[in-house]
ROFI-423270 format. One record per residue (C-alpha): x, y, z; residue in one letter; residue number from 1. Coordinates in steps of 0.5 Angstrom, whole numbers, plus 500, padded with zeros to 3 digits. Example, Ala and Ser with C-alpha at 12.3 -4.5 7.8 and 13.67 -1.06 7.14 Angstrom:
% ROFI-423270
+-----+-----+-----+---+-----+
:  px :  py :  pz : r :   k :
+-----+-----+-----+---+-----+
: 525 : 491 : 516 : A :   1 :
: 527 : 498 : 514 : S :   2 :
+-----+-----+-----+---+-----+
***
This chain:
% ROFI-423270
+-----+-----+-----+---+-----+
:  px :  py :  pz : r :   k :
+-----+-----+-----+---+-----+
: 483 : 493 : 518 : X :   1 :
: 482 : 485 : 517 : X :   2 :
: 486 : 485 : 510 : X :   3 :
: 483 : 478 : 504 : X :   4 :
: 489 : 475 : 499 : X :   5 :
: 487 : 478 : 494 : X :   6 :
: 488 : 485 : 497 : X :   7 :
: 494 : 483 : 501 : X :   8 :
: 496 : 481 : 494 : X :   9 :
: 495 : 488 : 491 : X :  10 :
: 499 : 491 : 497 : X :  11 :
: 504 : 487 : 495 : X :  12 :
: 503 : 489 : 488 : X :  13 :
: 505 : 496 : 490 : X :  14 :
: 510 : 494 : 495 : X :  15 :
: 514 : 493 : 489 : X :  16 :
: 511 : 498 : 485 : X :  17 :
: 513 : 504 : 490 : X :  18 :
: 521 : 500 : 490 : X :  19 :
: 520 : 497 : 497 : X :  20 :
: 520 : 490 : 495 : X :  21 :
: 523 : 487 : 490 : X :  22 :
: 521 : 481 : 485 : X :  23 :
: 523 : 475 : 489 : X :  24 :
: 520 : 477 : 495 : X :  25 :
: 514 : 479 : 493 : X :  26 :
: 514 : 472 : 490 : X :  27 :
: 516 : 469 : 497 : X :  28 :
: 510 : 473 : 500 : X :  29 :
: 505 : 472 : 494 : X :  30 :
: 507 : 465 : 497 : X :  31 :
: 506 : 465 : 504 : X :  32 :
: 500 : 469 : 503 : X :  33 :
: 496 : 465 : 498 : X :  34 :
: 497 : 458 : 502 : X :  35 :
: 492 : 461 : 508 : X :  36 :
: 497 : 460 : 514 : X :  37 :
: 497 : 468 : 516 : X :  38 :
: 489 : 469 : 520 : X :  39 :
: 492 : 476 : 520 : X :  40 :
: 495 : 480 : 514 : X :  41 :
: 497 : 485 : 516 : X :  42 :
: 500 : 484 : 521 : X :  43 :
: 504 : 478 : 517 : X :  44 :
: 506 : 484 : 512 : X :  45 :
: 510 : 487 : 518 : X :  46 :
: 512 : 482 : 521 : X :  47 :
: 516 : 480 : 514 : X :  48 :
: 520 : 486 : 516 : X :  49 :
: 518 : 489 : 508 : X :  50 :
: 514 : 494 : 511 : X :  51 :
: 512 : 498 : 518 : X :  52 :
: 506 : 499 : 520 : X :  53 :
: 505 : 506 : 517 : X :  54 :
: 507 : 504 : 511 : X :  55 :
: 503 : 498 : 511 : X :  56 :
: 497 : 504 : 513 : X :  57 :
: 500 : 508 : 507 : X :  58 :
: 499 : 503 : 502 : X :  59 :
: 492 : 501 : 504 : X :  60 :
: 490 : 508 : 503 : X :  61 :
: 494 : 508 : 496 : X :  62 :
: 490 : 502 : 494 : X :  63 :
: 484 : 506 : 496 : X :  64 :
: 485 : 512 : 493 : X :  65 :
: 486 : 508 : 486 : X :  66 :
: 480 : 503 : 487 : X :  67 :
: 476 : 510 : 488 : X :  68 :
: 480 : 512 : 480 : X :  69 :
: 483 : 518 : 485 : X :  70 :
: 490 : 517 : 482 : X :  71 :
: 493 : 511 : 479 : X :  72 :
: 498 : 506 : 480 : X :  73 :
: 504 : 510 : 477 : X :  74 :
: 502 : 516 : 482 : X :  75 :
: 501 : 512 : 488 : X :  76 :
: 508 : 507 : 486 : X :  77 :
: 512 : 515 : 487 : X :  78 :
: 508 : 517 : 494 : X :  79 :
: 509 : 510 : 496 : X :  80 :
: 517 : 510 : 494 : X :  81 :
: 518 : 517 : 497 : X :  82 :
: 515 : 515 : 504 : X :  83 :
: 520 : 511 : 504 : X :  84 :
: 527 : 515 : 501 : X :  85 :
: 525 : 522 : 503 : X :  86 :
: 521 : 520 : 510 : X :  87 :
: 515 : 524 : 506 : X :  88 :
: 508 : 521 : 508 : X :  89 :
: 505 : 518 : 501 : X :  90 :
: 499 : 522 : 502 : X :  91 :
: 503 : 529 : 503 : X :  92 :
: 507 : 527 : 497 : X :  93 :
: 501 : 526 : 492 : X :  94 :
: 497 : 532 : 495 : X :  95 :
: 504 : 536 : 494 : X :  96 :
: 504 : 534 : 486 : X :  97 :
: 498 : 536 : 485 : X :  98 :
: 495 : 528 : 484 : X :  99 :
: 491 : 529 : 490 : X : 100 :
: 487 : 533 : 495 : X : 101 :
: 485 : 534 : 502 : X : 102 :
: 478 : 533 : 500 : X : 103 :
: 480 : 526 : 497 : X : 104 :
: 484 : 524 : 503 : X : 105 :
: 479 : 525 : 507 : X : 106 :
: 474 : 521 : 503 : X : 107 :
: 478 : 515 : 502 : X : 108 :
: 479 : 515 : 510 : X : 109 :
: 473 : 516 : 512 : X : 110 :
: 471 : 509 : 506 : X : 111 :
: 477 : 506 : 510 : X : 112 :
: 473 : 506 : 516 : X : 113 :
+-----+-----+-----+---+-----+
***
């Protein structure tokens, strides 16, 4: 996946949302994000230390399930804090709450790829 500011921006949004982050340091990356100097952002969001890898690939699905109006950034900011806190995957969180299905995994997924 080849991330563009404007979406690694939005990551970064619920980077802070999910309690991964916090408000200075989403400033420091807004930064480093908006200033051009990182060819590949996704690797410079792991590379940041703020995130792992599969982290950073459950926020990516986060923003896709909300750009495709499957939850809201409420919902996807208690996956994304869960994912971190109690080690359960985002996705396994918002399907045990009911906010989401299978179904819409696998659709969000699939547009991902």
């Amino acid at each position: 996946m080849k991330l563009v500011a404007a979406t690694a921006l939005e990551l970064v949004d619920l980077m802070v949302s999910g309690k991964l982050i916090t408000e200075q340091q989403k400033e420091q990356l807004a930064s480093e994000i908006q200033s051009g100097k990182h060819p590949n952002l996704e690797e410079f969001l792991i590379q940041s230390g703020c995130v792992s890898k599969g982290e950073l690939a459950s926020i990516v699905l986060a923003h896709k399930l909300i750009s495709e109006n499957r939850i809201d950034h409420a919902k996807a900011a208690v996956a994304i804090f869960d994912e971190r806190s109690v080690s359960l995957k985002m996705e396994e969180s918002l399907r045990l709450r009911g906010w989401i299905t299978e179904a819409d995994v696998k659709a969000a997924e699939e547009s991902l790829r």
